[in-house]
C-alpha positions as a printed Julia matrix, in Angstrom:
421×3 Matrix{Float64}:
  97.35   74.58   91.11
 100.05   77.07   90.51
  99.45   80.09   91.24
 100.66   84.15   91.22
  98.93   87.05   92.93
 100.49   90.43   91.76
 100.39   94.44   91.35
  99.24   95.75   88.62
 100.2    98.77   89.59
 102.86  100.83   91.66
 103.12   98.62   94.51
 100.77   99.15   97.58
  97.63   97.5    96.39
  96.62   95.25   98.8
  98.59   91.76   97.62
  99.3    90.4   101.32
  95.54   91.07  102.13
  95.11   88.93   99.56
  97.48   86.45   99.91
  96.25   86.11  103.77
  92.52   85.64  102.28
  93.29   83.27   99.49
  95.92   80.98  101.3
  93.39   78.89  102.71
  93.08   76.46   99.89
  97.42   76.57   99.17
  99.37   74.21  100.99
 102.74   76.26   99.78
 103.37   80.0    99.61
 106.62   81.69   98.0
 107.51   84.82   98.15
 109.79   85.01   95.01
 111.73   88.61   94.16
 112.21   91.75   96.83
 113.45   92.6   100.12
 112.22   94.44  103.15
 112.08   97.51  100.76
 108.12   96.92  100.66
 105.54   96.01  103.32
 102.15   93.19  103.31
  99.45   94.38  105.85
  97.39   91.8   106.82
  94.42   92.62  109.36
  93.23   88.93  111.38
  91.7    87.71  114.18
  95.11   87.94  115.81
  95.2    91.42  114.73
  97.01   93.93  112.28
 100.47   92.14  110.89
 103.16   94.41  108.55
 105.23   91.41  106.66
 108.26   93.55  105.03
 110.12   89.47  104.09
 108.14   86.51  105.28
 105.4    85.15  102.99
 101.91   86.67  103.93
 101.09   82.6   104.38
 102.99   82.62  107.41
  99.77   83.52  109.23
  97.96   80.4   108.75
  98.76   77.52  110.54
  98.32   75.12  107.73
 100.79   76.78  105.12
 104.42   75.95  104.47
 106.0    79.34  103.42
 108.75   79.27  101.45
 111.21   82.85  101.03
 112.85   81.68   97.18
 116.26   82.71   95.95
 114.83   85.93   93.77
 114.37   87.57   97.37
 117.1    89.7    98.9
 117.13   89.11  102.93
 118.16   91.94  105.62
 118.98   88.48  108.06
 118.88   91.16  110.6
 115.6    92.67  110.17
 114.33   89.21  109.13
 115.35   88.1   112.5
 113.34   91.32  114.04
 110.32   90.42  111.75
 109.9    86.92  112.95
 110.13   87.65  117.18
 107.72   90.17  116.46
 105.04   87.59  115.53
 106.06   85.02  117.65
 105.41   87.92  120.38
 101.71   87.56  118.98
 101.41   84.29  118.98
 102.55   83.0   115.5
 104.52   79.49  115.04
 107.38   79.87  113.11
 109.78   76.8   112.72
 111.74   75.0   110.14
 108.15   73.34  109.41
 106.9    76.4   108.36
 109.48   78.38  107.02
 111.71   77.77  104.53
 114.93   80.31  102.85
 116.48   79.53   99.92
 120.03   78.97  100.26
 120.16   80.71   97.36
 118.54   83.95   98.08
 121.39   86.5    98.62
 121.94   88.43  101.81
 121.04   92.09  102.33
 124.68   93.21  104.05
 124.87   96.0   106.4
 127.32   97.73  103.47
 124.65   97.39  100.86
 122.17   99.83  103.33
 125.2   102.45  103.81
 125.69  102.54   99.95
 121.66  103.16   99.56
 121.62  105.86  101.67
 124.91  107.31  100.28
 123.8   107.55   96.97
 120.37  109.02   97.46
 121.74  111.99   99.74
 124.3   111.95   96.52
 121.23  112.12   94.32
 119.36  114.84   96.29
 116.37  116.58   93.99
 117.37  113.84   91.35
 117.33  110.63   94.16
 114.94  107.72   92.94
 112.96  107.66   95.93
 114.71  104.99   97.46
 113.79  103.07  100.63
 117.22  103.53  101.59
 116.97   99.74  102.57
 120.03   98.46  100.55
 118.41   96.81   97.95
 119.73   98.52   94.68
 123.57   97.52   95.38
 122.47   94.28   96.84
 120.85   93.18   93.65
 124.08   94.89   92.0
 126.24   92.71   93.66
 124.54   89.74   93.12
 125.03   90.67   89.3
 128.6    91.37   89.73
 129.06   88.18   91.32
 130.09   89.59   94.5
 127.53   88.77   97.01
 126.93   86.49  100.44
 124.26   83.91   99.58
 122.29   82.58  102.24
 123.74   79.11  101.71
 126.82   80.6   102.53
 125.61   80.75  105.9
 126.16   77.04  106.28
 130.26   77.59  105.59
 130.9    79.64  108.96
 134.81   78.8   107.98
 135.16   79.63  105.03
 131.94   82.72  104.93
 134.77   84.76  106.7
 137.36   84.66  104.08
 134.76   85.77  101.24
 133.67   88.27  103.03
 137.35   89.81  103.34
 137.82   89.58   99.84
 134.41   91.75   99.42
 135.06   94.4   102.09
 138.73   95.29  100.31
 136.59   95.76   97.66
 133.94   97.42   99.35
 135.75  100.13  101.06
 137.63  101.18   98.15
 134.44  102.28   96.61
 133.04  104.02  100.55
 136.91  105.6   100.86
 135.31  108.63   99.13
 132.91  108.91  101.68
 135.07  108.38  104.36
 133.47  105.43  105.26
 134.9   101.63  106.12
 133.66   98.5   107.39
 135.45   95.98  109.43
 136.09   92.68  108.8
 135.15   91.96  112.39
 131.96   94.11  112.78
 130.6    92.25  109.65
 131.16   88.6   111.26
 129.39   89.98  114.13
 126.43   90.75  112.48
 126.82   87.49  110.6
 127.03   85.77  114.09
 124.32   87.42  115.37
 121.78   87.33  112.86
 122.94   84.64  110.72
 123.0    81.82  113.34
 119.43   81.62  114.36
 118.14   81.49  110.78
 120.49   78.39  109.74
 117.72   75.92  110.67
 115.46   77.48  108.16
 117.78   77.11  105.03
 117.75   74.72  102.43
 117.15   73.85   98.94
 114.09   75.63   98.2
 114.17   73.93   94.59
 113.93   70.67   95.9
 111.35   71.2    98.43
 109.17   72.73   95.6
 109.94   70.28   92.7
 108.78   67.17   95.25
 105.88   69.46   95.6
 104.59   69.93   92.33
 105.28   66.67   91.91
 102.82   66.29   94.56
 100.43   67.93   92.71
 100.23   70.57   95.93
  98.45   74.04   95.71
 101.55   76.62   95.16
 100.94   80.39   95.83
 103.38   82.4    94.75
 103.42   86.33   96.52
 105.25   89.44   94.61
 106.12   92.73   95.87
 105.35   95.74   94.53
 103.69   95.82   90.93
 103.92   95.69   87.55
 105.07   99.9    87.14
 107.9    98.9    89.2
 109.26   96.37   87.67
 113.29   96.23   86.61
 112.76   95.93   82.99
 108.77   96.75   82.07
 108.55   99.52   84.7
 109.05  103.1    85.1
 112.66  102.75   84.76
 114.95  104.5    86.44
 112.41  104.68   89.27
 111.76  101.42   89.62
 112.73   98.25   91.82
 115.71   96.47   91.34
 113.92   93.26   90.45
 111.58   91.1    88.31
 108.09   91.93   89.75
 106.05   89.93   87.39
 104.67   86.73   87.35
 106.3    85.18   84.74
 109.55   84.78   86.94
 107.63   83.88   90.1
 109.06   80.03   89.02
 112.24   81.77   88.63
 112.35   83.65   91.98
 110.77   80.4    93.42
 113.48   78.06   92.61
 111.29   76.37   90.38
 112.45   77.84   86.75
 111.05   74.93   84.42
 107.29   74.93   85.9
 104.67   77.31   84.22
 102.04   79.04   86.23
  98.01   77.72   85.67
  97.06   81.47   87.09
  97.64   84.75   87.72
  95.83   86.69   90.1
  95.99   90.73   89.62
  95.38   93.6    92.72
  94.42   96.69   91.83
  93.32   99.53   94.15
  89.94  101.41   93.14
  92.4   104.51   93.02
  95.51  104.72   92.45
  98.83  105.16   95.06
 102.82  104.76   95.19
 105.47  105.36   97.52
 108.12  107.06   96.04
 109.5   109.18   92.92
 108.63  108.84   89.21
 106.08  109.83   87.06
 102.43  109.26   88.49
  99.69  110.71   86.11
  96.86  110.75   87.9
  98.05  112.13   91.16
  96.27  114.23   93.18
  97.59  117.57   95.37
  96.72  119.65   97.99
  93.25  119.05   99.93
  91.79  116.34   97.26
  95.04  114.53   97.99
  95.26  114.84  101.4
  91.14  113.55  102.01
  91.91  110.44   99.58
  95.26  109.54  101.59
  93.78  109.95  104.75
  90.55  107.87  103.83
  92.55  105.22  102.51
  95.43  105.28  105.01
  97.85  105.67  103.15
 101.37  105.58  104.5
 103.96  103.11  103.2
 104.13   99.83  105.49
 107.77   99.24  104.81
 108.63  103.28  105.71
 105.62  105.3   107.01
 106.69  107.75  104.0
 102.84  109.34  102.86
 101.7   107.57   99.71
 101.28  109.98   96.51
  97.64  109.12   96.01
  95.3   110.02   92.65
  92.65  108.82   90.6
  92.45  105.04   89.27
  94.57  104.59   85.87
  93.16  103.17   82.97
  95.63  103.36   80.49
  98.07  102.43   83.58
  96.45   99.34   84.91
  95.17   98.42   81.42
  99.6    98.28   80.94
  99.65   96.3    84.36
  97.24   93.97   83.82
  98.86   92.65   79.94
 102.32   93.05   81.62
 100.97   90.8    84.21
  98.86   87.87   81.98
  96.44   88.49   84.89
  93.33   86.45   84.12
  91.29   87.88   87.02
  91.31   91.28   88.95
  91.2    91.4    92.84
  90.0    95.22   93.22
  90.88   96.31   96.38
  89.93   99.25   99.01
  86.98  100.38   96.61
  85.46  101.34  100.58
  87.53  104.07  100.53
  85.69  106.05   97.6
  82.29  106.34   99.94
  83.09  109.83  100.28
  83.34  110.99   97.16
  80.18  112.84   95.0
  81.86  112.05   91.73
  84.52  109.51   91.16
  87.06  110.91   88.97
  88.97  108.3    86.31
  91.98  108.89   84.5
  90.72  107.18   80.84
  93.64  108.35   78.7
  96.77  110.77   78.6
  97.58  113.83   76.58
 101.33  114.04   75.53
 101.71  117.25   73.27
  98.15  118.07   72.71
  97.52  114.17   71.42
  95.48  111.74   73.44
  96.98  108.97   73.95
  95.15  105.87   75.31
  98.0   103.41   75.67
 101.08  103.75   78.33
 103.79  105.17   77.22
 107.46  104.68   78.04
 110.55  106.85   78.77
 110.51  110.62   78.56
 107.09  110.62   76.7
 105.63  109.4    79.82
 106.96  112.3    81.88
 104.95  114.69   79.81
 101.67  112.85   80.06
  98.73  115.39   81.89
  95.23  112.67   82.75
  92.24  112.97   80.74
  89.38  112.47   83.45
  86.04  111.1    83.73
  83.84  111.28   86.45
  81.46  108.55   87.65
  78.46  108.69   89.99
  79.92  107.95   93.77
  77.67  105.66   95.83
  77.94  107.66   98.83
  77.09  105.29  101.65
  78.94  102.68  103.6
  80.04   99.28  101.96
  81.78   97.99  104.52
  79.42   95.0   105.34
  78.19   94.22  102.18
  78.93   90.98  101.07
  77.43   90.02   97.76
  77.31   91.94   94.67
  73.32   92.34   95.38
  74.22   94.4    98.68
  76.51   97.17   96.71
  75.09  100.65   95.38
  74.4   100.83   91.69
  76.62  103.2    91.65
  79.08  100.94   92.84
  78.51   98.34   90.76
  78.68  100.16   87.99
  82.22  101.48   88.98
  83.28   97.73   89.2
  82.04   97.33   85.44
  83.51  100.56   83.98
  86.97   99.12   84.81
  86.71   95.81   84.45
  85.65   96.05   80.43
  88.25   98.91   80.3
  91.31   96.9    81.69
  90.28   94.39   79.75
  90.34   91.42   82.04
  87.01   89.71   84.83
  86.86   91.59   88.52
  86.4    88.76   90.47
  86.87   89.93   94.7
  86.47   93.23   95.76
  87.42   94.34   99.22
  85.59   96.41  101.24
  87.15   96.75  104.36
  90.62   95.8   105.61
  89.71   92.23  107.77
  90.23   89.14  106.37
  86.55   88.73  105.54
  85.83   92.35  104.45
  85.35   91.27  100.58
  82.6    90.1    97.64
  83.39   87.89   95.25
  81.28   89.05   92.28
């Protein structure tokens, strides 16, 4: 079984929760696009866990997790990520973990240039996690960037890098910036060295393994809204979030998925700028984002936080091919009297019940309905007999209006917090 769990959405909706629940019955899990730029939280009996690069797998004992040559790797905060668990008790070896030597290096460079541009930006800036991963991605496309294989070539890494950094700080000269040659192969040295155990050929690791015929799970970051080409462009991320290049990502480009698992809050949330129609200001924001906890893993930053999205998620889900719907954090709505739901848009005084793209989508204003809240706690319910009405009749609404089954909802961050309907 091949397998992709995904965002719908923005990003944020509860995919490494997921990932942690369902990779019981995987043998393999591959994180396949992204960088440290977005965060997994994963609540266990070993406690709360915020992955930013390894798989969401890694906390089982019985998974092989796999980081494919889509991602983009900070080696130094990768490094930082793994003593961190291993602090709490979590095996990592070169059992366990495995980086394509494919998957291109976050440089320290790439993080400057991020942070330049954005202050450049100012009232205009994309919302950035200032992380590096625009001009990594960039580079990769321009054919100027340090794979992870590379790592492997200690004697002849130093010379490419040279050849980059002339490059390089021509373009930071304006800034009055510069990078050494020797700072960089110190950071190599020092972050680069401990992680060459873990590299290999992700491709053939996972072709033996389809061959076989073992469980594959393959984890995205952020969602469908964000994604290079089908997303909110320009305030997107700077890769393919959707699961028809998890194979890709994976190493594994001529497999095809069996299924594709979508997560979808019962609300909606993103980090960052861009057009969100269904947000939510002031004191009805600030009650939603601080029942949900909502705070960006990867940066702290405050989530913008609104009403759930049909037109949206309805986008997200055919984007997607999801054939099932994990609907996550529906807990968090206990409070409310009435539910509201953002059904449609109006751009120009039309309704419009589709998503729309480019500038048309900055001038969409939500159409709401409001729903019956269940007002009581869900937390330990555990079949669809134990919810509300109420509740269950907020499942329905959006499952027949996305368009595609609700099969788990969460109610409750633990591992064992959900229903599967």
């Amino acid at each position: 079984m091949l397998t992709a769990v995904v965002g719908i959405n923005w990003g944020d909706e509860g995919k490494g929760r997921m990932v942690d629940l369902l990779s019981k019955e995987y043998d393999i899990i591959c994180r396949y696009q992204g960088g440290n730029n977005a965060g997994h939280t994963v609540v266990n009996e070993k406690g709360k866990f915020i992955l930013n690069l390894l798989p969401s797998g890694i906390l089982r004992e019985n998974t092989v997790n796999v980081m494919g040559n889509g991602m983009v790797i900070d080696i130094e905060h990768l490094c930082g990520e793994i003593e961190r668990l291993r602090e709490k008790g979590v095996r990592i070896t070169p059992d366990n973990l495995k980086i394509s030597d494919k998957a291109f290096i976050c440089m320290p460079y790439h993080k400057q240039q991020d942070i330049l541009e954005e202050e450049r930006l100012a009232e205009k800036k994309y919302g950035s996690t200032r992380r590096g991963i625009a001009p990594v991605y960039g580079d990769k496309y321009m054919k100027k960037g340090i794979r992870m294989g590379d790592l492997l070539c200690l004697d002849t890494l130093e010379g490419k890098i040279a050849d980059i950094l002339e490059w390089k700080n021509l373009t930071l000269r304006g800034y009055g910036q510069k990078f050494s040659l020797k700072d960089i192969m110190q950071w190599i040295n020092e972050f680069g060295k401990p992680l060459i155990p873990f590299i290999t050929d992700t491709t053939k690791f996972l072709t033996d393994a389809v061959n076989g015929n073992k469980n594959i799970l393959f984890e995205a970051q952020l969602g469908a809204l964000r994604d290079i080409d089908f997303g909110i462009y320009p305030f997107t991320t700077s890769s393919q979030t959707l699961a028809a290049y998890a194979p890709i990502g994976a190493g594994i480009p001529g497999v095809k998925l069996d299924h594709v698992i979508g997560i979808m809050k019962a609300y909606s949330s993103c980090v960052g700028e861009g057009p969100f129609t269904a947000e939510f200001f002031g004191e009805e924001a600030e009650k939603l984002r601080e029942a949900g906890g909502e705070y960006g893993a990867a940066t702290g930053r405050p989530r913008r936080v609104g009403a759930f999205d049909i037109p949206a998620s309805r986008y997200g889900v055919k984007m997607q091919g999801a054939d099932e719907i994990a609907l996550t954090k529906l807990d968090v709505l206990s409070y409310m009297d009435k539910i509201p739901v953002c059904v449609a848009y109006e751009i120009d005084g039309v309704r419009c019940d589709s998503f729309p793209t480019g500038d048309r989508l900055l001038k969409a204003k939500p159409v709401f309905e409001y729903l019956d809240g269940f007002k009581t706690d869900i937390s330990k319910c555990r079949t669809p007999g134990d919810l509300p009405e109420a509740a269950l009749k907020y499942i329905r609404f959006i499952e027949e209006a996305v368009g595609c089954p609700i099969k788990y909802v969460s109610v409750g961050p633990g591992r064992d917090d959900y229903i599967e309907m």
